[in-house]
Residue frames as a rotation matrix with the C-alpha (Angstrom) as fourth column:
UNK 1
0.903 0.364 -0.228 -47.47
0.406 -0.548 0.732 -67.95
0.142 -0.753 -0.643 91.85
UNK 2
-0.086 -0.949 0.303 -44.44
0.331 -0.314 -0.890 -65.69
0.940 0.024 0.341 92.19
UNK 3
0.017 -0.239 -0.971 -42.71
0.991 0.131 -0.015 -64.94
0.131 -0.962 0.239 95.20
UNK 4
0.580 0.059 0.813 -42.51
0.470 -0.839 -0.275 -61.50
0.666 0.541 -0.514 96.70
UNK 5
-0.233 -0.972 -0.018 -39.20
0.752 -0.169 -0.637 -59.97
0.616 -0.162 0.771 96.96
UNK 6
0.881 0.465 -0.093 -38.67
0.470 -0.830 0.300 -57.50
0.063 -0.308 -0.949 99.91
UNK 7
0.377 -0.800 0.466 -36.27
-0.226 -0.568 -0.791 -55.10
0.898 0.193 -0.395 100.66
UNK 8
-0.139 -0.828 -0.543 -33.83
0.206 0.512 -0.834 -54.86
0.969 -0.228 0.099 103.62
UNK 9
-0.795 0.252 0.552 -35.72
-0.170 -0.966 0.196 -52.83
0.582 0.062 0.811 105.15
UNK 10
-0.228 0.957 0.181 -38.67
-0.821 -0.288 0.492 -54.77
0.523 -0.036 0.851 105.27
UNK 11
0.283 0.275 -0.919 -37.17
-0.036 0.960 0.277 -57.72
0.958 -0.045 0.282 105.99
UNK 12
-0.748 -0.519 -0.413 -35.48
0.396 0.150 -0.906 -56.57
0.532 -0.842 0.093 109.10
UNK 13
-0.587 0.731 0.348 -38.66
-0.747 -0.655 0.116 -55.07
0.313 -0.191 0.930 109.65
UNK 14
0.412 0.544 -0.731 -40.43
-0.558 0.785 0.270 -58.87
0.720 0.297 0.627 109.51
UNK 15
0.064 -0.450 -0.891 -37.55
0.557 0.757 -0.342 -60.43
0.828 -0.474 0.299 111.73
UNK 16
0.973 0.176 -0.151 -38.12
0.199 -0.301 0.933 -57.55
0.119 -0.937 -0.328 114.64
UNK 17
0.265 -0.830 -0.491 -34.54
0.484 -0.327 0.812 -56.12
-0.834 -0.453 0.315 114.43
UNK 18
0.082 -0.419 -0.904 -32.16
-0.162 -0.901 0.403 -53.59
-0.983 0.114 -0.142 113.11
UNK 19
0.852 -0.048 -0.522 -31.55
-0.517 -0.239 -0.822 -53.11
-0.086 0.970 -0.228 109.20
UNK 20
-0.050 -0.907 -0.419 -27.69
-0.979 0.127 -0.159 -54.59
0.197 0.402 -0.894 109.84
UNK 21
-0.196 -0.027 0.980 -28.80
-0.483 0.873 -0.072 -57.86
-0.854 -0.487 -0.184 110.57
UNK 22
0.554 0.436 0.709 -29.70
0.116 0.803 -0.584 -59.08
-0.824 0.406 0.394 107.58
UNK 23
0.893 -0.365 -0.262 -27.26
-0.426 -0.503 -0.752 -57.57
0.143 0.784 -0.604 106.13
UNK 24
-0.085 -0.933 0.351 -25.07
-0.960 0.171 0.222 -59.21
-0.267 -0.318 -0.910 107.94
UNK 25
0.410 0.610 0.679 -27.10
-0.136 0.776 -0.616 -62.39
-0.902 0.160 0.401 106.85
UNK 26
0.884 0.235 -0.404 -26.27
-0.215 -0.564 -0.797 -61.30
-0.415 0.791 -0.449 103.50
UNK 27
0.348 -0.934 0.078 -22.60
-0.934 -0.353 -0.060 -60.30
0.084 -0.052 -0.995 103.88
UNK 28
-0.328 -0.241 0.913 -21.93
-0.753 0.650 -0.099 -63.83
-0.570 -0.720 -0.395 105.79
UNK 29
-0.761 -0.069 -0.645 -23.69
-0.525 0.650 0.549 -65.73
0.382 0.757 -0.531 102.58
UNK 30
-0.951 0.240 0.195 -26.64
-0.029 0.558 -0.830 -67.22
-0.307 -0.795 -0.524 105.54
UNK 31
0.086 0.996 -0.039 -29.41
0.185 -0.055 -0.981 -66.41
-0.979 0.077 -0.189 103.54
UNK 32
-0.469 -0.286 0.836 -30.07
0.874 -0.011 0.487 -66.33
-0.130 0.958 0.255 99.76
UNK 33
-0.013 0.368 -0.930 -30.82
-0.039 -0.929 -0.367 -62.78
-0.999 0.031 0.026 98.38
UNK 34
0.508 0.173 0.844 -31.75
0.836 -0.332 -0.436 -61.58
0.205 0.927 -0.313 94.37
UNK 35
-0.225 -0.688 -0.690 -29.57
0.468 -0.697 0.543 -59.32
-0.855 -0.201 0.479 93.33
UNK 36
0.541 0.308 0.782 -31.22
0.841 -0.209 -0.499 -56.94
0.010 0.928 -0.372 90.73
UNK 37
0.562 -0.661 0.498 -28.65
0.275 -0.419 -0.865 -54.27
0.780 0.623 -0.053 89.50
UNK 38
-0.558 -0.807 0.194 -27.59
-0.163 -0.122 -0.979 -52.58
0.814 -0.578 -0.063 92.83
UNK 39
0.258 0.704 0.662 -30.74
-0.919 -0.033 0.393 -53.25
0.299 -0.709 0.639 94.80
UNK 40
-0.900 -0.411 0.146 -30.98
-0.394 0.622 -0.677 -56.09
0.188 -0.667 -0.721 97.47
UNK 41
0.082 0.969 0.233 -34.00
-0.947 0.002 0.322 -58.60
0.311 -0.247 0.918 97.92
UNK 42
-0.940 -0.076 0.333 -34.95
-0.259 0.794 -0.550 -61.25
-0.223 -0.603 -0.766 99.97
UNK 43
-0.146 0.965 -0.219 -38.08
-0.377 0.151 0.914 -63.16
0.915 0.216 0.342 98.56
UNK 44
-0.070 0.823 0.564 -40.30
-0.802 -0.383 0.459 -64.02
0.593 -0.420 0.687 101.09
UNK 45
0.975 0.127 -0.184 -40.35
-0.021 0.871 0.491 -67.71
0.222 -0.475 0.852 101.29
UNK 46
0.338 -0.937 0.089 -36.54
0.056 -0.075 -0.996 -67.44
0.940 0.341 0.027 101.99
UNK 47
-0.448 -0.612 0.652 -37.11
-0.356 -0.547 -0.758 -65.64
0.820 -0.571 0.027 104.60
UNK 48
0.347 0.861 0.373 -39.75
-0.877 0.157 0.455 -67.63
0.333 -0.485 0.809 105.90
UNK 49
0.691 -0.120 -0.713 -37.41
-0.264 0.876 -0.403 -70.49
0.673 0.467 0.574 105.41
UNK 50
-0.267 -0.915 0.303 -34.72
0.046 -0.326 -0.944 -68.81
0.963 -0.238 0.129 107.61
UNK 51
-0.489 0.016 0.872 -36.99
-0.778 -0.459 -0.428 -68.61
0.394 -0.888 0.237 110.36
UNK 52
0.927 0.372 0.052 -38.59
-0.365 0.859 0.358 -72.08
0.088 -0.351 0.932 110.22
UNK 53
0.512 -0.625 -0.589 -34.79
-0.055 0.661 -0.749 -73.20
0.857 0.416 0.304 110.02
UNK 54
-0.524 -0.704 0.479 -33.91
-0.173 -0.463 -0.869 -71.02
0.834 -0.538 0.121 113.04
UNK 55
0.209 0.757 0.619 -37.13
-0.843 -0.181 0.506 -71.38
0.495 -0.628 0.601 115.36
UNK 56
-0.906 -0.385 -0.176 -36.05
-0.245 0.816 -0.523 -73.72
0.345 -0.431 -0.834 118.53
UNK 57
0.430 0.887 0.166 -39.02
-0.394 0.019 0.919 -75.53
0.812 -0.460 0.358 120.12
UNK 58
-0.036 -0.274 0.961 -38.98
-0.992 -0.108 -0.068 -75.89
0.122 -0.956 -0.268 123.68
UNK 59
-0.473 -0.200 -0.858 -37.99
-0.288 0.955 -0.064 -78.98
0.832 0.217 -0.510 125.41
UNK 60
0.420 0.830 0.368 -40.73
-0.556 -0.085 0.827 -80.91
0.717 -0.552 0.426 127.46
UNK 61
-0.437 -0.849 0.296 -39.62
-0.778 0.192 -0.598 -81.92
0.451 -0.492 -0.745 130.76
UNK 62
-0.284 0.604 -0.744 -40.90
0.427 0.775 0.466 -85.23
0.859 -0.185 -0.478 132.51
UNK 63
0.582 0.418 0.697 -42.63
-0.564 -0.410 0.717 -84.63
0.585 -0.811 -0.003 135.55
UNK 64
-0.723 -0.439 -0.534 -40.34
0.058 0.732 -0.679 -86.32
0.689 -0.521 -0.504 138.46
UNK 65
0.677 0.662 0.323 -43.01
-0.483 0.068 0.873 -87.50
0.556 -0.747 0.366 141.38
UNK 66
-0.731 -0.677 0.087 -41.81
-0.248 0.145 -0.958 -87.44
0.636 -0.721 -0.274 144.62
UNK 67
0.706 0.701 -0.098 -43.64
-0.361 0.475 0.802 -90.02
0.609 -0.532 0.589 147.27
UNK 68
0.431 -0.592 0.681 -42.05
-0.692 0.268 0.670 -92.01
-0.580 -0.760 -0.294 149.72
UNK 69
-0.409 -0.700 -0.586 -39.23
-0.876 0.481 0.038 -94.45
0.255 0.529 -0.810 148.90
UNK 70
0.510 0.355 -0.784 -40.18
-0.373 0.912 0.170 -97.89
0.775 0.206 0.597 147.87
């Protein structure tokens, strides 16, 4: 099954923000990219990888019960 490679374009298009972000991703070494001659790609699971790496999950608070004092 081969991976499929997007552009910079698409991928900032996928993460919901400007074109220089992932370039800066890029630039900064934070993400792996394919470099085919002068073009830029990000395969897919990469980028999926980048966002299961980045994704905080929320943090469950206890419930504090308040009654009268013992």
């Amino acid at each position: 099954m081969s991976d499929l490679l997007l552009t910079v374009e698409q991928a900032a298009e996928r993460l919901g923000t400007t074109v220089r972000f992932p370039r800066r991703l890029i630039a900064e070494r934070r993400i792996a990219f394919v470099k085919i001659g002068r073009h830029v790609r990000i395969a897919e699971s990469v980028l999926n990888a980048y966002i299961d790496g980045n994704t905080v999950q929320p943090v469950r608070r206890r419930r504090v019960r308040y009654g009268r004092a013992a």
